[in-house]
N, C-alpha and C positions, 0 to 999 in steps of 0.2 A: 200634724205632719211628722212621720217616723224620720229622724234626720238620718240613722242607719240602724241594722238589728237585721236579725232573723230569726226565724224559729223551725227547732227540726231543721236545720239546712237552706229554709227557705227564706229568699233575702227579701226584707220589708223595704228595705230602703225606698224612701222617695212616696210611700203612701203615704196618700191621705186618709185620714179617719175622723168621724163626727158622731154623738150621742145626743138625741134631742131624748128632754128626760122630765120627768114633773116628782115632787113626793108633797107631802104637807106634816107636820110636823101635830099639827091639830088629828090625823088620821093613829090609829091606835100601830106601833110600828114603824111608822112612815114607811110604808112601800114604796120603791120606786117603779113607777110608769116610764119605761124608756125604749128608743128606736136607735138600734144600731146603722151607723153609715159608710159601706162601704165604698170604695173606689171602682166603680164600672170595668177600671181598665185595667184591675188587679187580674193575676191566675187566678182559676178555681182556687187553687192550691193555696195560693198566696189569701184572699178570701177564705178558706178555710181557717187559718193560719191564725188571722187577725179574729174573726169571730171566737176559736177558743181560749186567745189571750183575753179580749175583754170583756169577753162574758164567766172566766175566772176558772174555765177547765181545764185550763194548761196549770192551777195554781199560782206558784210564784208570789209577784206583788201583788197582781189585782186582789187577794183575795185581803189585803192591807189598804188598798188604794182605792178602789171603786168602790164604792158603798151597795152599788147596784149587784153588785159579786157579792158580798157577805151578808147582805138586808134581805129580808124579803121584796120581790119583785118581781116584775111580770114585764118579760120582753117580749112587744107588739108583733116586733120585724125587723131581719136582718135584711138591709136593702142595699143590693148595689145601686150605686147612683155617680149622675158625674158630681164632685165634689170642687169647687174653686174656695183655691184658699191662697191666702194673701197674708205674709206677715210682716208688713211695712208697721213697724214700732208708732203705736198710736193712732193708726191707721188701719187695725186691722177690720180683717172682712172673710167670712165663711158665707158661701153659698151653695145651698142643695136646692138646685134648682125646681119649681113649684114647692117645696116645702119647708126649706128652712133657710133666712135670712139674717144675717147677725154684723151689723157694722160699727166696729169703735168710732167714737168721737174724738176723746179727750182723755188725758189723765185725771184721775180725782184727786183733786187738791185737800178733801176734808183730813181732820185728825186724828179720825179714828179709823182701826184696823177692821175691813170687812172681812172672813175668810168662813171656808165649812173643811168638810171632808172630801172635796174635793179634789183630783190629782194636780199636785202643784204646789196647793197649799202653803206646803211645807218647805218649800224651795222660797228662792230670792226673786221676786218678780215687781208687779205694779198694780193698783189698782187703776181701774180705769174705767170710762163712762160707755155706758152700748145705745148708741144715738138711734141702735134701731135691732131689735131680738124677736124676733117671728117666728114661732112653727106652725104650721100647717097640716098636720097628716095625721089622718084617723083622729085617733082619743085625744092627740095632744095636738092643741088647738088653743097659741095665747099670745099674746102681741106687748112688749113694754118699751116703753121709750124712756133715755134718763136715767136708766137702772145700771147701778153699779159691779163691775165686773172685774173679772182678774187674768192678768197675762203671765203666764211662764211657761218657763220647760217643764219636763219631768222626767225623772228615769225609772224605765221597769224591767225587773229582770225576773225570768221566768224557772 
């Protein structure tokens, strides 16, 4: 969720945005396989706006942040979609309705640090449990339960 921003003039605030993504680390590279998610009820413009940020042609951070921007990769589909998100601390919840499902459970209480290159990373956040991580659509197609996850902000500036 953009808590505020713009680009070019045009105000993001209040969108939601979601990437469902795969790479493997076993693969020569790792590509990333990923699906961009927009907000249904975004402008074209505003949709415009957000696909050049996070697919890394506006420059800026993504091209620092997103691994899918600097790695080789291959994006599926930019989809508008309705998007529900919920950020009740420990509680959260992404849904792209028929294709992607994502609900925290819990904090992870273990002792060691899980993290990638991921946006966030790098910031102060939590780890935490995904009681339930589904996507559904086209190539990426994979379901885990119990798998550990991470919550934070991030900031990008273009």
């Amino acid at each position: 969720m953009i808590e505020e921003g713009a680009a070019d003039g045009i105000d993001l605030s209040g969108m939601p945005v979601a990437i469902a993504s795969h790479y493997s680390d076993d693969e020569p590279g790792s590509p990333w396989t990923w699906i961009l998610y927009l907000d249904e009820r975004a402008s074209s413009e505003q949709r415009r706006a957000l696909e050049q940020i996070f697919t890394g042609q506006l420059g800026g951070d993504a091209k620092r942040h997103f691994p899918w921007a600097w790695k080789s990769s291959d994006l599926v589909a930019v989809r508008p979609v309705e998007i529900e998100v919920n950020h009740t601390r420990r509680r959260q919840l992404l849904r792209i309705r028929d294709r992607v499902s994502v609900r925290i459970r819990a904090r992870y209480d273990g002792g060691e640090t899980v993290t990638c290159v991921i946006p966030g990373h790098e910031r102060a956040g939590e780890e935490l449990i995904a009681d339930q991580l589904l996507v559904e659509d086209g190539p990426l197609a994979f379901s885990y339960r119990g798998v550990c996850g991470y919550g934070s902000t991030f900031d990008y500036a273009g």
